[in-house]
C-alpha positions in Angstrom: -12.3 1.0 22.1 -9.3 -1.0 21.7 -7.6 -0.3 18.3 -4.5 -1.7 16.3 -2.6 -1.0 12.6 -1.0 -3.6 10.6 1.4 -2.5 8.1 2.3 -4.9 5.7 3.9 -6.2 2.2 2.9 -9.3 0.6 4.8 -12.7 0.4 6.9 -12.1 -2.6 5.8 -14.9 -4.6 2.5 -12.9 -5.2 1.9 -10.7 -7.9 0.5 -7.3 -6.5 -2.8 -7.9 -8.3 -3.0 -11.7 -6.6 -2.5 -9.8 -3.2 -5.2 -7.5 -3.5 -7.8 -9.6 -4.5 -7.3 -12.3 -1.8 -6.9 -8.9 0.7 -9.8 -8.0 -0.3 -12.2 -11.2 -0.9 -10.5 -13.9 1.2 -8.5 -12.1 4.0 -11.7 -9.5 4.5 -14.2 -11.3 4.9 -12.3 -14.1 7.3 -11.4 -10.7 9.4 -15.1 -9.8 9.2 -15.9 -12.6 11.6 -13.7 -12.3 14.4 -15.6 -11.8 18.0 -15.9 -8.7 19.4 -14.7 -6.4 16.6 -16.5 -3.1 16.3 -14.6 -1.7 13.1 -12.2 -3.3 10.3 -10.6 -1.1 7.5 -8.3 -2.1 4.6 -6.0 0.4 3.2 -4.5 -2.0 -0.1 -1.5 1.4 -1.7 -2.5 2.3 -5.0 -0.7 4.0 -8.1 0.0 7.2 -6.9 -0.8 10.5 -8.7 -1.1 14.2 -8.5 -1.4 15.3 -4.5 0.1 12.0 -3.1 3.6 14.0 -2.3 6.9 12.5 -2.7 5.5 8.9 -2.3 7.6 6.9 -4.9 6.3 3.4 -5.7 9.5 1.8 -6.1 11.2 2.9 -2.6 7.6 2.0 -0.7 8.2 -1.1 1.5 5.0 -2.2 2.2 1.7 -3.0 0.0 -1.4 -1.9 2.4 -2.8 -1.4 6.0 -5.6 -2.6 8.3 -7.0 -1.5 10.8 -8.8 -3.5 13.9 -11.1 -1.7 16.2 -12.5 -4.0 18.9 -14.5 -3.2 21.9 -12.1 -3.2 24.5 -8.1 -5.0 24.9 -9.8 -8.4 26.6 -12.4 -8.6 23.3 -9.0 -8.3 21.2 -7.3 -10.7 23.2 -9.9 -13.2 22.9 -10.8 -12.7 18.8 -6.6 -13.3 18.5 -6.8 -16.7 20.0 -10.3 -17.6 18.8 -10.9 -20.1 15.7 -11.9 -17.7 14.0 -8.3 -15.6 15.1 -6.2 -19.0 14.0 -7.5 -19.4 11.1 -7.1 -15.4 10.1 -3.5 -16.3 11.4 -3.3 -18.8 9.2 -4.3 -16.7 6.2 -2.3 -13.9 6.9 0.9 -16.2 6.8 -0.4 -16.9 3.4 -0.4 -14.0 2.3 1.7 -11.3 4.6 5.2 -11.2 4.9 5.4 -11.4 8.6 8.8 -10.6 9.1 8.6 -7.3 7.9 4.8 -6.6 9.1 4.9 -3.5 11.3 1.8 -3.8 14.6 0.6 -0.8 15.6 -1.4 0.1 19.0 -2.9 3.0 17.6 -5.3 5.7 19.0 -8.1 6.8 16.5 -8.8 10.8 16.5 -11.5 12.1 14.4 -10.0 15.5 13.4 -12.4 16.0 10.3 -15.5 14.0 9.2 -15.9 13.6 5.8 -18.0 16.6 4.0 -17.5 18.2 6.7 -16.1 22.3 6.2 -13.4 23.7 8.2 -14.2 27.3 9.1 -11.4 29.4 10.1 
């Protein structure tokens, strides 16, 4: 598996609210076609509460995540310059500010699954 994080605000002339829903109903979907990909998360931030730490809203640089997992680096390589790739380029201009997104090569570990139980 071949996997990479995107770290990302949005263009500035979008109101938070504007950026979410095209994240989550344009952006998403468009991802949802590129060749080859085995796994696509979005992690849009969200008004943080009790047991999110010291996060502070108004110091946070960046407005969500996502996450690519595609079946090896050649099936990334070829979803990136696909039509399908350009016009998700195309979209993400739109809606990213690209000068400040952060590209991760990331390696996914599962430590815990979900309802899972620790036992110590």
């Amino acid at each position: 598996m071949h996997s990479v994080m995107f770290i990302f605000k949005r263009q500035s002339h979008l109101t938070l609210e504007e950026f979410y829903d095209h994240y989550e109903h344009i952006h998403g979907p468009l991802a949802r076609r590129l060749e080859g990909l085995v796994e696509y998360r979005q992690h849009p931030t969200r008004k943080p509460g009790l047991g999110d730490g010291a996060y502070i809203p108004e110091k946070a640089p960046y407005d969500a995540a996502s996450v690519y997992t595609f079946e090896s680096p050649e099936a990334a390589e070829m979803a990136w310059i696909s039509d399908v790739g350009k016009e998700l380029d195309l979209d993400t201009h739109k809606l990213m500010d690209t000068k400040t997104m952060i590209s991760l090569p990331i390696t996914i570990r599962e430590v815990i699954k979900h309802n899972s139980k620790l036992s110590l």
